[in-house]
C-alpha positions as CSV (number, residue, x, y, z in Angstrom):
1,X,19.4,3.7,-7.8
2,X,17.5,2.5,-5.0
3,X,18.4,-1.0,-2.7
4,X,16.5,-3.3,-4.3
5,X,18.0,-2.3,-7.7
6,X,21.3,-2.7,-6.3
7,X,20.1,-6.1,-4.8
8,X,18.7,-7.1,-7.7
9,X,22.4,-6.5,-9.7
10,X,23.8,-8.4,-7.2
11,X,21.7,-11.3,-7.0
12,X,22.0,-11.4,-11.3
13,X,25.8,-11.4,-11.0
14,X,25.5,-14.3,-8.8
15,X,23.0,-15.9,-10.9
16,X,25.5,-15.4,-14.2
17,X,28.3,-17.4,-12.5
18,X,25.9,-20.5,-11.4
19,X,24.5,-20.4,-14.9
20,X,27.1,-21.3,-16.4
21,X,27.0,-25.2,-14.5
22,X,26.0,-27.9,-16.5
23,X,23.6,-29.5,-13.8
24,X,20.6,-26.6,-13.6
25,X,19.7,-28.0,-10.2
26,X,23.5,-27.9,-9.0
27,X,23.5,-23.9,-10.1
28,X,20.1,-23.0,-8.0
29,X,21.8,-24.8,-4.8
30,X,24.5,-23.1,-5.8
31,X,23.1,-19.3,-5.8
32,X,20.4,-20.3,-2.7
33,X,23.8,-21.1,-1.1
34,X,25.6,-18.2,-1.6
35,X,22.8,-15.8,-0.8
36,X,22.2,-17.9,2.7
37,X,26.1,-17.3,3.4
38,X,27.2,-14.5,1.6
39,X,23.9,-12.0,2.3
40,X,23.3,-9.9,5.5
41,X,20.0,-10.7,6.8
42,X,18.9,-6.9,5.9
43,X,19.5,-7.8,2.4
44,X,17.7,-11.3,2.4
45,X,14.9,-9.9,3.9
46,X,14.5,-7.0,1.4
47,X,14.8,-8.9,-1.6
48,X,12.1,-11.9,-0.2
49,X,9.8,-8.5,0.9
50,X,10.6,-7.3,-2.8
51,X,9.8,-10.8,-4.0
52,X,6.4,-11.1,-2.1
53,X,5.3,-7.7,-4.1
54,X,6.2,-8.4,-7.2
55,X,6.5,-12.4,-7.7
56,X,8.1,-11.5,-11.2
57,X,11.1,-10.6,-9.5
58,X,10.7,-7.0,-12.3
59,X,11.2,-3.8,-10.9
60,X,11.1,-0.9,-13.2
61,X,13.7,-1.7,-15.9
62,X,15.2,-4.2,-14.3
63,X,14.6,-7.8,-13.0
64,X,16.2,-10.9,-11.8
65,X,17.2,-13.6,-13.8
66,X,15.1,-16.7,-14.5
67,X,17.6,-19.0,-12.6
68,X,18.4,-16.4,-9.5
69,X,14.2,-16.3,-9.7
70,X,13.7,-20.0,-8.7
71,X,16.2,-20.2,-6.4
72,X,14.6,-17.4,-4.3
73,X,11.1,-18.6,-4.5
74,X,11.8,-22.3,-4.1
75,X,14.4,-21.8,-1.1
76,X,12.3,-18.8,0.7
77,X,12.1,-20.5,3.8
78,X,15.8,-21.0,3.9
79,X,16.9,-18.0,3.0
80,X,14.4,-16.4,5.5
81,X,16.6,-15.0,8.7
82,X,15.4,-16.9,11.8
83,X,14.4,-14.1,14.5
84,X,16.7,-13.8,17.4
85,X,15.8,-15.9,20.1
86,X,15.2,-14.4,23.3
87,X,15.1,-15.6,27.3
C-alpha cells in the first residue's frame, strides 16, 4: 500500500462519520475541518498534489468518497499549508 492509499482510507473514514449529518453542508465543514486540524501538513499536501493529478479523487482500486471529494476541492485553499514565513 502506498501513502496516498493510506491517505485516501483515511480521508473515507472521516468522510463516513460526517455522512452520517443531516445538514450535507454541515458534514463537508465538518470533514474540511478535521483534515485542517487533524492532518500534518505532509499529508494535506500529498492528498491536494494527488487531487491535482487525478481530479476524480480514483487511484487504482480505490477512491475517495463523493462527500470527502467536495470538501477537498471546494476548501483547497484552506486546507493548503501556508509556507513558513521567513525574516
Amino acid at each position: 500500500m502506498n501513502n496516498v492509499d493510506h491517505l485516501i482510507r483515511l480521508a473515507n473514514r472521516i468522510g463516513s462519520f460526517f455522512e452520517s449529518m443531516p445538514d450535507r453542508e454541515e458534514g463537508i465543514e465538518g470533514i474540511a475541518n478535521h483534515i485542517q486540524k487533524f492532518w500534518a501538513p505532509r499529508m494535506r499536501i500529498a492528498m491536494l498534489d494527488f487531487l491535482e493529478a487525478q481530479p476524480d479523487g480514483r487511484h487504482g482500486d480505490l477512491a475517495l468518497c463523493e462527500l470527502v471529494l467536495i470538501a477537498l476541492t471546494q476548501n483547497k485553499e484552506r486546507l493548503t499549508p501556508k509556507a513558513a514565513v521567513t525574516d
